[in-house]
C-alpha positions as CSV (number, residue, x, y, z in Angstrom):
1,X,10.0,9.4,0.4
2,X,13.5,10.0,1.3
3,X,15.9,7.6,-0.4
4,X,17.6,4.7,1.8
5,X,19.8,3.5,-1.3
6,X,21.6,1.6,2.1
7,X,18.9,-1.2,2.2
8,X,17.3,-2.1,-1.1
9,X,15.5,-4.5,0.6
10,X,14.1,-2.2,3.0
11,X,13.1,-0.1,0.2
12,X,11.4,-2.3,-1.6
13,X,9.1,-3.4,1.0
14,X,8.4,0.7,2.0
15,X,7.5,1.3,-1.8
16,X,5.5,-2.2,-2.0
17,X,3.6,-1.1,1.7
18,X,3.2,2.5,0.4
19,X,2.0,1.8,-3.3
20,X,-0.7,-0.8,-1.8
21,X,-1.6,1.9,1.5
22,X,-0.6,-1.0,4.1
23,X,1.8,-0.7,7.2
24,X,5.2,-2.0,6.5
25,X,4.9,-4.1,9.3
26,X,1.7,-5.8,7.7
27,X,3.8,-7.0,4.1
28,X,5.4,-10.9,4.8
29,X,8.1,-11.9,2.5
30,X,5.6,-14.4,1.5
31,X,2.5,-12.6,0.6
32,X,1.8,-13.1,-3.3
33,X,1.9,-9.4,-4.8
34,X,-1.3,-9.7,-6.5
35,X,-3.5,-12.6,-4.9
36,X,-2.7,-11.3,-1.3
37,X,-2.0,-8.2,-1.5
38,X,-4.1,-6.8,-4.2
39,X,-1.2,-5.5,-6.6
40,X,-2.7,-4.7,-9.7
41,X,-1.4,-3.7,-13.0
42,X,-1.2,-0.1,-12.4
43,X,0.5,-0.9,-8.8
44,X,2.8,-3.1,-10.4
45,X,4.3,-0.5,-13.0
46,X,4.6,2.0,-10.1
47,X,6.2,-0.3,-8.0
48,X,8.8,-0.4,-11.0
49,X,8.7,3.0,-11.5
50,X,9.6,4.2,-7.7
51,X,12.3,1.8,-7.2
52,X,14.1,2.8,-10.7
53,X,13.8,6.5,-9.7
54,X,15.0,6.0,-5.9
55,X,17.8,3.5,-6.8
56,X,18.8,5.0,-9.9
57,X,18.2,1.9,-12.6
58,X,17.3,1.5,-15.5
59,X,14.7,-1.4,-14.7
60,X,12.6,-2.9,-17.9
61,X,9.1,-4.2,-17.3
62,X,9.9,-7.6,-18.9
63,X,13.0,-8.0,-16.4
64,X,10.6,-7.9,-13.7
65,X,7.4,-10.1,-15.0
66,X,7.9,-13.4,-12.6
67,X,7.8,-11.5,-9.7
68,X,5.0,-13.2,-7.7
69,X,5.7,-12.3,-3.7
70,X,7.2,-9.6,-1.7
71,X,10.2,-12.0,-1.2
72,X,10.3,-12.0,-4.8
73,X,10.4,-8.2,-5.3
74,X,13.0,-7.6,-2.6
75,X,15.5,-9.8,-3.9
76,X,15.2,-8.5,-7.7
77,X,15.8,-5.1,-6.2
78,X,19.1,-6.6,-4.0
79,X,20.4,-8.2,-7.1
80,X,20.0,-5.4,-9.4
81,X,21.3,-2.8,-7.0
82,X,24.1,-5.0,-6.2
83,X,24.5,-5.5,-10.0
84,X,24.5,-1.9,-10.8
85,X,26.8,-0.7,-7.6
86,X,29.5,-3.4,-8.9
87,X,29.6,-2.1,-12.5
88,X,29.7,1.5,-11.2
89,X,33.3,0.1,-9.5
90,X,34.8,-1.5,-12.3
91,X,37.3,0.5,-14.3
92,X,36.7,1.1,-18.3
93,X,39.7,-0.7,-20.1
């Protein structure tokens, strides 16, 4: 997977569509991660996993344990990119 650091969002739902073998096009913002879509454990810790590595975050498993739906998902990974992107601009004192 090539890395589109440009749209966390659209990341997110490629790495959630690609982890669970569905078509993007298939994953709503509201589909519950493990009830509809069949995210297990395993899945889940991947999902983690892909989106530290393609983003380049340090992302703990704890940070992410309410995520419930895809909307859920996409905005953890906006704020934490966003998060991460703004620290990378502020000067050291």
């Amino acid at each position: 997977m090539e890395t589109r650091t440009e749209d966390p969002r659209a990341l997110a739902l490629a790495l959630i569509a690609e982890i669970l073998e569905f078509e993007v096009s298939a994953v709503r913002g509201s589909d519950r991660l493990r009830e509809d879509l069949g995210m297990d454990s395993l899945g889940s810790l991947e999902l983690l996993s892909s989106i530290g590595h393609e983003l380049k975050l340090e992302i703990e498993l704890e940070d992410a344990m309410d995520l419930r739906t895809v909307d859920d998902a996409c905005d953890f990974v906006e704020q934490r990119y966003a998060a991460a992107r703004g620290a990378a601009r502020v000067p050291a004192p």
